[in-house]
C-alpha positions in Angstrom: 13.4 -24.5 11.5 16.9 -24.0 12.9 17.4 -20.3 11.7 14.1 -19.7 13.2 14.5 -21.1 16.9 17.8 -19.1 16.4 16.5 -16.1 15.1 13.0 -15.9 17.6 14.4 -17.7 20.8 12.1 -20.5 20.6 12.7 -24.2 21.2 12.5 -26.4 17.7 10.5 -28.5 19.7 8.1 -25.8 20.3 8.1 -24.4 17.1 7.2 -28.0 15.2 4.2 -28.2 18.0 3.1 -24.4 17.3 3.0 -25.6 13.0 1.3 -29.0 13.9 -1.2 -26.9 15.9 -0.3 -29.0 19.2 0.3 -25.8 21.2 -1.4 -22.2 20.9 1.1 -19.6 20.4 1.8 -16.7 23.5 2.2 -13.0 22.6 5.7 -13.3 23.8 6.2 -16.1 20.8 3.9 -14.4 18.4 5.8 -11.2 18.5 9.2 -12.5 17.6 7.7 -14.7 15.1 5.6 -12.0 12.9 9.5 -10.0 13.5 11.0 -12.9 11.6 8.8 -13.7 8.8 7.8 -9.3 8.1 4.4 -10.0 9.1 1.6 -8.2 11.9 0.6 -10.7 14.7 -3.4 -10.1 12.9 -2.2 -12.0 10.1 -0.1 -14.7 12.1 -3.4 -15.4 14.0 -5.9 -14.6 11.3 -7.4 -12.2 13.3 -11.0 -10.9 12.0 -11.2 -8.0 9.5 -12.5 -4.6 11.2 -14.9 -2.3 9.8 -12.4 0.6 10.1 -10.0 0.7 6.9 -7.6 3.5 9.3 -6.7 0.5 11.7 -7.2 -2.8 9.4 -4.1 -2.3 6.9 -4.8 -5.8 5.0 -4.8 -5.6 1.2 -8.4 -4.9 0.0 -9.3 -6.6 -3.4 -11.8 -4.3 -5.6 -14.1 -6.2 -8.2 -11.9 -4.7 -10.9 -8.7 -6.4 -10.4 -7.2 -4.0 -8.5 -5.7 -4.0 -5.2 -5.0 -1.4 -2.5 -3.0 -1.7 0.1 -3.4 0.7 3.0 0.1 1.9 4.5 -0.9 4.0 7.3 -3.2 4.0 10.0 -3.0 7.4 11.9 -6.4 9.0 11.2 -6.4 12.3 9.7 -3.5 13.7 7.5 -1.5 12.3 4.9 -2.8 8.8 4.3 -0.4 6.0 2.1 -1.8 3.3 -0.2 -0.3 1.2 -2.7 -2.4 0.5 -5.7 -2.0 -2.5 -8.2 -3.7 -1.9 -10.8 -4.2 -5.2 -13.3 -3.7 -3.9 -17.4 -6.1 -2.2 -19.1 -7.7 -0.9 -22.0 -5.9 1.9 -23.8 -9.9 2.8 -25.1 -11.0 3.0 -21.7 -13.2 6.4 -20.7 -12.5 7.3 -17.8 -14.6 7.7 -15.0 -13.3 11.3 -13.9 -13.7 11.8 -9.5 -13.4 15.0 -7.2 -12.8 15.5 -3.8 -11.5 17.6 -1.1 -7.2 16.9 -1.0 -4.3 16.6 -2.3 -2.9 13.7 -4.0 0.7 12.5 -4.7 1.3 9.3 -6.8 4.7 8.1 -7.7 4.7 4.8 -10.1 6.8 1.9 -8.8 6.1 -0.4 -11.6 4.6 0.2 -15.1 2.8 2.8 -17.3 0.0 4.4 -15.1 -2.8 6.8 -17.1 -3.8 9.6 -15.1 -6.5 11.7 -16.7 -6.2 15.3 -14.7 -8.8 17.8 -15.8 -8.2 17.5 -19.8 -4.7 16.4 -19.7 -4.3 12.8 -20.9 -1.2 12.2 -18.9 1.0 8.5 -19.1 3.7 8.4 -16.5 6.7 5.9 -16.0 8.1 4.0 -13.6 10.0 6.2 -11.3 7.8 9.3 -12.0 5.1 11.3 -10.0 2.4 13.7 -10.1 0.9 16.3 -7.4 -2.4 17.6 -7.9 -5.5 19.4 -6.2 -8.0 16.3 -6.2 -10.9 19.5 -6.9 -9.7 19.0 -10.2 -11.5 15.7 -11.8 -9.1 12.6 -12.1 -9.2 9.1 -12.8 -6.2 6.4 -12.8 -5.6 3.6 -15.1 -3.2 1.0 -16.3 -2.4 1.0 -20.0 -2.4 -2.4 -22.2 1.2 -2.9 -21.8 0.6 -4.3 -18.6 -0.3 -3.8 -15.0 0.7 -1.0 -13.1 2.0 -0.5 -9.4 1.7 3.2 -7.5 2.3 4.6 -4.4 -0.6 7.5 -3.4 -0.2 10.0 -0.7 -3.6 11.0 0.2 -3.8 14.6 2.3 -6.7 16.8 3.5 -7.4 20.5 1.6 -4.0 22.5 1.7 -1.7 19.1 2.9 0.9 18.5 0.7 3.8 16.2 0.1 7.3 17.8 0.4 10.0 16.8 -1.5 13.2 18.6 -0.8 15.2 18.9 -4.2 18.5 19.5 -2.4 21.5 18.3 -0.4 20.7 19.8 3.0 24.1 18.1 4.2 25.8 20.2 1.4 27.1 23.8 2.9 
C-alpha cells in the first residue's frame, strides 16, 4: 500500500479506509488510482453498462465463448476490437457474413481461420489480412487452440495504411 500512497498521492490511512469501504472515493482520488492500476474510473466505481457499445468499451462476452473487446469509442470511422476467440472445430461450416467496410485483422495469438469468399485461409500469429467485407467472411479458431486478433473495422472505401518503408531513411 506504500508504492501506492507513493505513486497516487494519497494517505495510507486513506487508502486502507477507501478498501475497507469507510470512505467514498473523490474524483481527484479516483483519477490517480485507475492511473495506477491501468484501469477507467467506470470500472473502479462499477459504473452501470450503457446501451451504446461506441462509449461503453467493457469486454462483451458472446454465448459462444468468445470475447470482444471494443478499443475505440469515436463514432464513425475506423473502429478497433480485440476478439478472443475460445478453440474450435476444424469441421466447423462457417457461417459466411457481408456488409458495407473494410476490415483489417492481424493475429496476436494463435491460428485464426478466415473463410474469405471461397478461400479457406489459416493465418499465424503475427500475420494479417485486408479485405472488402462485400465479400462473404466468417472467423474461426482452429483445434489447436484459441485464438486472439486485433480487427480494424472502417466504413465503404476506409482502409488501414500500413507504410512498408523507413520514412526516416533519405
Amino acid at each position: 500500500m506504500t508504492q501506492l500512497a507513493e505513486a497516487t498521492g494519497i494517505s495510507t490511512s486513506t487508502l486502507s479506509r477507501l478498501e475497507a469501504g469507510l470512505r467514498r472515493p473523490t474524483l481527484e482520488q479516483l483519477l490517480p488510482l485507475a492511473r495506477f492500476h491501468g484501469v477507467t474510473i467506470d470500472s473502479l466505481v462499477d459504473a452501470p453498462r450503457t446501451a451504446d457499445p461506441r462509449v461503453d468499451l467493457r469486454p462483451l462476452a458472446c454465448s459462444d465463448g468468445s470475447v470482444i473487446i471494443p478499443l475505440t469509442r469515436r463514432p464513425g470511422g475506423i473502429q478497433a476490437y480485440k476478439f478472443v476467440l475460445p478453440p474450435g472445430r476444424d469441421d466447423a461450416v462457417p457461417d459466411l457474413r457481408s456488409h458495407e467496410g473494410w476490415d483489417w485483422a492481424y493475429v496476436m495469438n494463435g491460428t485464426l481461420r478466415l473463410v474469405l469468399g471461397d478461400q479457406d485461409l489459416l493465418l499465424q500469429a503475427g500475420q494479417a489480412a485486408e479485405f472488402d467485407t462485400r465479400t462473404p467472411h466468417w472467423f474461426g479458431a482452429t483445434s489447436r487452440g484459441p485464438v486472439e486478433y486485433l480487427s480494424l473495422v472502417g466504413r465503404q472505401g476506409e482502409r488501414a495504411h500500413v507504410h512498408t518503408h523507413d520514412q526516416s531513411a533519405p
